[in-house]
N, C-alpha and C positions, 0 to 999 in steps of 0.2 A: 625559740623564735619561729613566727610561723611565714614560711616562705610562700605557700600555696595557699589558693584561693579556695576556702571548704565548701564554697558554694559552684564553680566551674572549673577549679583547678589552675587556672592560670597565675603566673607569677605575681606578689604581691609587692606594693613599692610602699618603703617609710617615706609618710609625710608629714610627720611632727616628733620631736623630743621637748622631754618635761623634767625639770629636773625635782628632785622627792628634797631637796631642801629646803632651797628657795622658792621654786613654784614656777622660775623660769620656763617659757615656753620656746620653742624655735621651731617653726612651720617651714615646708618649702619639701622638695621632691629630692631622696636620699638615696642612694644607690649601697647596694648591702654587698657586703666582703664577699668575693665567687667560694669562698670554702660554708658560708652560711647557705649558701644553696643546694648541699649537699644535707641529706636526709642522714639523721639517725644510724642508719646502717652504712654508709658510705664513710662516717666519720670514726664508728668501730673499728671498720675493715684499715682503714689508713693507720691507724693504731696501732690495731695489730702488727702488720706490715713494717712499721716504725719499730714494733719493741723487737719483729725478727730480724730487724736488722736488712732488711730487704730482698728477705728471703723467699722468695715464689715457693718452693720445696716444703721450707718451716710452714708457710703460713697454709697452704694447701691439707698438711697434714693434722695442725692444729684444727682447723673445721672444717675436714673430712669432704676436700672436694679434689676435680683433677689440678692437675699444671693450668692447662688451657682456660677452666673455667677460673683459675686465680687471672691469668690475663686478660680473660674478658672482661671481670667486673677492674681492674687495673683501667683497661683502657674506658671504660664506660664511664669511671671517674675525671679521667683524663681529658675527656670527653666536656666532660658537665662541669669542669675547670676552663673552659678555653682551649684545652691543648690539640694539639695531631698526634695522631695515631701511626706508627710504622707497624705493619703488620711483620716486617721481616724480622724485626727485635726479636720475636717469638722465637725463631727460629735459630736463631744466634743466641737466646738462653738457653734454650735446651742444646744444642753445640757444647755451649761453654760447660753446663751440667753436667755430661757427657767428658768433657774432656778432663774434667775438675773430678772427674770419679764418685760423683754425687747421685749418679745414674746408670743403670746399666746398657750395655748398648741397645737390647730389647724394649726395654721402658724408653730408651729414646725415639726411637722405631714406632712405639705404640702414639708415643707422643706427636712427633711430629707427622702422623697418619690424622691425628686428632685436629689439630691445625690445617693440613689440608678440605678437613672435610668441612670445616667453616665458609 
């Protein structure tokens, strides 16, 4: 589906369906699902995210990025849904990561140096 305008980039709005049976038309100004707004790569990443089970750690290491930048595109999506953003969450992942043994204390250290410097 194409959300964006190839010609200025601005959002695109559905203003007709047709149906391929009968030929029915229905005109009028359509408002599109907020997850169709979301590119190609935003719909991968959720995917992925979904099969680790919501795993920042899994999915960081699966395509070779940090914590932080798994957060970032998290919240970017989060974002381009409607939602708010807590920056503290971040912070209280890698805690819990940490507490959960899934971290060393140094890699949490590194980590949360990474977050401040945002």
């Amino acid at each position: 589906m194409i959300n964006k305008c190839p010609n200025c980039g601005d959002e695109m709005v559905i203003t007709s369906y047709r149906c391929n049976n009968c030929y029915t038309e229905v005109s009028g100004e359509f408002e599109i699902d907020k997850f169709q707004r979301l590119d190609d790569e935003d719909k991968e990443f959720i995917e992925l995210f979904l099969q680790k089970r919501g795993s920042i750690k899994d999915v960081g290491e699966e395509i070779g990025i940090s914590y932080p930048t798994v957060r970032n595109r998290i919240d970017r999506i989060v974002k381009k849904l409607g939602g708010k953003v807590d920056k503290k969450a971040g912070r209280i992942d890698i805690l819990n990561m940490l507490d959960n043994g899934e971290i060393s204390p140094e890699k949490a250290r590194v980590l949360l140096e990474e977050l401040k410097d945002e």
